[in-house]
ZAMISE-351169 format. One line per 3 residues: their letters; for each residue x, y, z of C-alpha. Coordinates in steps of 0.05 Angstrom, whole numbers. Example, Ala and Ser with C-alpha at 12.3 -4.5 7.8 and 13.67 -1.06 7.14 Angstrom:
2
as	246,-90,156; 273,-21,143
This chain:
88
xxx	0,0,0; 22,72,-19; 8,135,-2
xxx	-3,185,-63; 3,269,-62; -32,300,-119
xxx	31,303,-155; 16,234,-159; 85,217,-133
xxx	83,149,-87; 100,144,-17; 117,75,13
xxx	80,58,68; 131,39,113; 155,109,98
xxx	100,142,121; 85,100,181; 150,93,206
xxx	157,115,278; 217,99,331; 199,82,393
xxx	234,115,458; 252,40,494; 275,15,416
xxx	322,75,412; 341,54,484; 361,-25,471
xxx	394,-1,408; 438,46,447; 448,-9,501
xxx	407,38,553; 357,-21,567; 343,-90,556
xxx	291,-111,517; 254,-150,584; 261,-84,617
xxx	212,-53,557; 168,-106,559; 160,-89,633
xxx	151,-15,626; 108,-32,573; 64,-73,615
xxx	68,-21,678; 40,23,628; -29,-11,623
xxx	-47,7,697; -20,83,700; -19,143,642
xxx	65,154,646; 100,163,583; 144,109,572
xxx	204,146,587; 181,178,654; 158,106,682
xxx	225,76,664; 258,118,699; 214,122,758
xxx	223,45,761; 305,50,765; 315,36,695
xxx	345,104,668; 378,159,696; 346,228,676
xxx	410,246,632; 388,182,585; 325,201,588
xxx	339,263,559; 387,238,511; 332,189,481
xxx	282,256,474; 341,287,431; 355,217,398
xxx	274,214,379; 266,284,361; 334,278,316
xxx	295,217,289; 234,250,272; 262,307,241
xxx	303,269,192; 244,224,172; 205,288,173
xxx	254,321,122; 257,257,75; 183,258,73
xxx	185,335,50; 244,321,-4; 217,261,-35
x	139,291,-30
């Protein structure tokens, strides 16, 4: 499936639904394991934390890597943001 702009220029899907994850930026930068997601993922069914917040309030990040996986997200985001806007 594709996404089309009225210049009739295709978008991939995977394109235009890709979005990166705060705890997948954090295994890939060795900041957590991927049990230790699944569990903040799962505390996150009974209270309305962001995932970042509750991972750290349960010990598993410091609030300098949480910080550093905002900027890493928002880096993200902007780059797929800017691909999006060249190739559209």
């Amino acid at each position: 499936m594709v996404f089309q702009k009225s210049n009739q220029q295709e978008v991939p899907l995977a394109i235009r639904l890709r979005v990166q994850p705060i705890g997948e930026i954090a295994v890939q930068n060795g900041l957590l394991t991927t049990e230790q997601v699944v569990r903040v993922c799962n505390e996150q069914k009974h209270c309305k934390m962001l995932f970042g917040e509750l991972a750290k309030k349960l010990g598993f990040l410091t609030a300098e890597q949480l910080e550093f996986l905002i900027e890493a997200k928002q880096e993200h985001d902007r780059i797929v943001d800017e691909a999006l806007n060249q190739c559209c």
